[in-house]
N, C-alpha and C positions, 0 to 999 in steps of 0.2 A: 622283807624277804620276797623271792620272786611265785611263791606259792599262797603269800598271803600268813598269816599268825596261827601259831598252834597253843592253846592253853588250856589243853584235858591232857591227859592218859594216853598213850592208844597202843595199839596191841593188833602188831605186824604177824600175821600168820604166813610164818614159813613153812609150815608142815605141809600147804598145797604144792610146795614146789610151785609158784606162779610169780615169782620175780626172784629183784635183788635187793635181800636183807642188806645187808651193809648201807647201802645208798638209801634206802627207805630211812633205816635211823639214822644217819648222817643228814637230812631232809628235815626230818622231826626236828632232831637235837639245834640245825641253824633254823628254821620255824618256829620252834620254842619261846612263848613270852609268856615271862611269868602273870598269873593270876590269881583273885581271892580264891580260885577254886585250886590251885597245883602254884606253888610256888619255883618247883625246878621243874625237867623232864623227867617225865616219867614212864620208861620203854616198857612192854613187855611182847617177849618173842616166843611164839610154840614152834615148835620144833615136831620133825616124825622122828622116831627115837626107834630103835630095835636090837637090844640087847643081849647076846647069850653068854654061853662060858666061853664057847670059841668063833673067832669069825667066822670060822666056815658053817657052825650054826645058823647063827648069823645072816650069814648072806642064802642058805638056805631056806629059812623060815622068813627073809623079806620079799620072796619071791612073788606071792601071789601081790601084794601091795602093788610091785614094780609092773606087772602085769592089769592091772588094774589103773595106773598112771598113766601107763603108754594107750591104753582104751580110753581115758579119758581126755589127753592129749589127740586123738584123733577123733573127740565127740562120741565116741561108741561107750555103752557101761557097760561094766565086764563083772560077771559077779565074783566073790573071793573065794579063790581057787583053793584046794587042800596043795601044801609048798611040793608035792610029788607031778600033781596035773598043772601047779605049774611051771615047777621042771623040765615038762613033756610038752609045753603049750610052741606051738609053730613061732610063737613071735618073742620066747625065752630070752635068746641073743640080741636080738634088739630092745628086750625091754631093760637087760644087762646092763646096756650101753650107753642107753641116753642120759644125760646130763641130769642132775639131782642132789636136792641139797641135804637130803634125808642124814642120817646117823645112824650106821647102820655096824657091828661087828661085838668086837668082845667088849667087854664089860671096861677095861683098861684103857681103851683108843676110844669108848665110846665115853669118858668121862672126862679124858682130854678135849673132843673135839666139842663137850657142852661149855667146858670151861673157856673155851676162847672164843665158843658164838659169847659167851656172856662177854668176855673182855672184850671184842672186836666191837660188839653191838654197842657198849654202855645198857645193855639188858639190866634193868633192876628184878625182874623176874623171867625165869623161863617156864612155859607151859610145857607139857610132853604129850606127846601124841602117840601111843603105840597101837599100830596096824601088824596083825596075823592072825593066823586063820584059827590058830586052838588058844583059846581060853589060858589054858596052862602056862602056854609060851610068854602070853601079855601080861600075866602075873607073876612070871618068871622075871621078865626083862623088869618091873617095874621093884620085885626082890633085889633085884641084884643094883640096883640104882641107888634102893630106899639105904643099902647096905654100902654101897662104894661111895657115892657121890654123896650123899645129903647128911648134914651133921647130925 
């Protein structure tokens, strides 16, 4: 293979939004040689995840994250915003905008779009990552996960 032999584990974190999952386990998976230590491949992908009852929740309470992203995308650290100041923050619309792998809305679309990072990936596990500013919300989205998605 043109990267050389893979035979551990490894675990592609998607959640920084800093590349392309699909092509990384696509990489792994032709890389892949079995060994006494892992006989097959063995992916695991984290994800940022941000789940409510409605997308527009949703995309409300991912706010400050996104604001947070676009600061860190331009080197700057931006501390996490309450989702109202950064509704209000000068660089909202842009941080809207920018491209992002995150999983972000209702509970329904956000359970769809785990289910085909797994299938797209050949993911044997998915890690979840939730970013928001209140406590409540991150136990909320991970409620409603424990509840829809996981057996």
């Amino acid at each position: 293979p043109m990267y050389g032999s893979m035979t551990v584990p490894v675990v592609f974190s998607m959640h920084h939004d800093m590349g392309p999952t699909l092509q990384a386990a696509d990489l792994y998976r032709q890389s892949f040689e079995p060994s006494p230590a892992l006989a097959e491949p063995h992916l695991i992908v984290s994800a940022s995840v941000l789940a409510a009852d409605t997308d527009e929740e949703a995309q409300y309470q991912a706010g400050p994250a996104r604001i947070i992203e676009l600061g860190r995308r331009h080197g700057r650290s931006t501390p996490l915003l309450s989702p109202a100041d950064a509704a209000g923050h000068p660089d909202a619309a842009q941080a809207a905008s920018m491209p992002s792998n995150r999983i972000v809305g209702d509970i329904e679309s956000v359970v769809v779009s785990l289910e085909e990072l797994a299938a797209h990936t050949g993911a044997a596990e998915l890690m979840i990552a939730t970013v928001a500013h209140d406590l409540d919300v991150r136990l909320h989205c991970l409620d409603l996960l424990g509840r829809d998605w996981i057996d």
